[in-house]
C-alpha positions in Angstrom: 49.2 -22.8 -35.8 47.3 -22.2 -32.3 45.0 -20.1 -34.4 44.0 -23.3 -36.6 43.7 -25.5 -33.6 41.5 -22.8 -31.9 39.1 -23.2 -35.1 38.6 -26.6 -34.9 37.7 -26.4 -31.3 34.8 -24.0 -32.7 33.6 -25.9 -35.5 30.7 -27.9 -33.7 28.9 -24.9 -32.5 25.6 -24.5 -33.4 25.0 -21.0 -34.8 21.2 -19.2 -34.6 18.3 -18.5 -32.3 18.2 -20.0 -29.3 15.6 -22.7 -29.8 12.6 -23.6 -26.7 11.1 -26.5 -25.8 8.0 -27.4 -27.3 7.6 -23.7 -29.4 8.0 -25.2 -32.6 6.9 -21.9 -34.5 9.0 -19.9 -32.0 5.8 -18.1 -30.3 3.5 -18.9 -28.0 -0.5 -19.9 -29.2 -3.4 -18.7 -28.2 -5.3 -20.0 -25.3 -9.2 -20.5 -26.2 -11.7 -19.8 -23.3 -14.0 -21.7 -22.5 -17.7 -20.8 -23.3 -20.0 -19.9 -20.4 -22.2 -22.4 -21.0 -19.8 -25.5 -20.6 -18.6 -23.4 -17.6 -21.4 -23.3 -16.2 -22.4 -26.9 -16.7 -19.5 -28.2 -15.1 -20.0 -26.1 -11.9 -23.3 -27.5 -12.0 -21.9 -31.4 -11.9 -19.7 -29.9 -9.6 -21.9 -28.6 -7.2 -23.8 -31.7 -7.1 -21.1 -34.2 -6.7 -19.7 -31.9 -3.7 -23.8 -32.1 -2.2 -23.5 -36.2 -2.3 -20.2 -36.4 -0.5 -20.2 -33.5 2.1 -19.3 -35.7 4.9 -20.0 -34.4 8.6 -17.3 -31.9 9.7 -14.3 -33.3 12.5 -13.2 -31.0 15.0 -9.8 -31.0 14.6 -7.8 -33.1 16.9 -5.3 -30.9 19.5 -2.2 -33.1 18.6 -0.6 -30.3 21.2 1.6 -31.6 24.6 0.0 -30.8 27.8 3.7 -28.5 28.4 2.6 -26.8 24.6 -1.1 -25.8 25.9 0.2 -24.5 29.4 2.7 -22.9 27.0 0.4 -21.0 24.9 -2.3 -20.1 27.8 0.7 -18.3 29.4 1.8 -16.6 26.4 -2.1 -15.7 25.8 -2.3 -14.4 29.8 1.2 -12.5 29.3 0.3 -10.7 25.8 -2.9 -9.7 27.4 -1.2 -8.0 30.5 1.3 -6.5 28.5 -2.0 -4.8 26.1 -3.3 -3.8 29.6 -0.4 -2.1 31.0 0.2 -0.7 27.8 -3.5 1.1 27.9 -2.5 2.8 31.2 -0.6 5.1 30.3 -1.1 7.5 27.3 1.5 8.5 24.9 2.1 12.3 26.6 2.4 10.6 30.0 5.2 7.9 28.7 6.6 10.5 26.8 7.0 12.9 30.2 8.0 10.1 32.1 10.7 9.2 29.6 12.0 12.8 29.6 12.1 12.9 33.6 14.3 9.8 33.6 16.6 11.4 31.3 16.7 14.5 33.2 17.3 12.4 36.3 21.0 11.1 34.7 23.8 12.8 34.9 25.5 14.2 32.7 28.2 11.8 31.5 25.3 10.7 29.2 25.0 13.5 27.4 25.3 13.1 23.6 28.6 14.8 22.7 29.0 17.3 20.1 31.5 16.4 17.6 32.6 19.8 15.9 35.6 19.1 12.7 36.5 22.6 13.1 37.5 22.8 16.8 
């Protein structure tokens, strides 16, 4: 008996393909290009529509706080003093100086060895 009502629960399923919106013959068509010529004749008429309303450019407003321009100055001034110091030193000199400063701790900082036979 639950095997017949199971059945009747099934009976409205569509069986087949699954079916896409607007593919009626399943695939998709063919796009046709466009020939050059029409191509180019509507750049043409585009080109000279653009010519007759090229309006004179705006500056763009600053829509910016005064606190957002100080803002950005500073961040401008600190970025370039961080490139300078940066440019001091060469990459054998910060490497030297790194390795004195690890020589100079002690050695409680030492990376321990970890053994799993001893």
């Amino acid at each position: 008996r639950a095997s017949e009502k199971m059945g009747d629960a099934y009976e409205t399923v569509q069986k087949g393909s699954l079916k896409l919106k607007g593919a009626a013959d399943g695939g998709k068509g063919k796009k046709k290009k466009k020939s050059k010529r029409k191509r180019e004749e509507v750049e043409a008429e585009a080109e000279e529509t653009a010519a007759k309303t090229i309006k004179p450019a705006k500056k763009p407003q600053d829509t910016r706080t005064p606190a957002q321009k100080a803002f950005d100055r500073i961040q401008e001034k600190r970025l370039a003093e961080r490139a300078l110091k940066k440019a001091e030193k060469s990459h054998k000199e910060r490497v030297q100086d790194f390795n004195r400063h690890l020589d100079s701790l002690t050695e409680h900082f030492d990376i321990q060895k970890v053994s799993w036979t001893k």
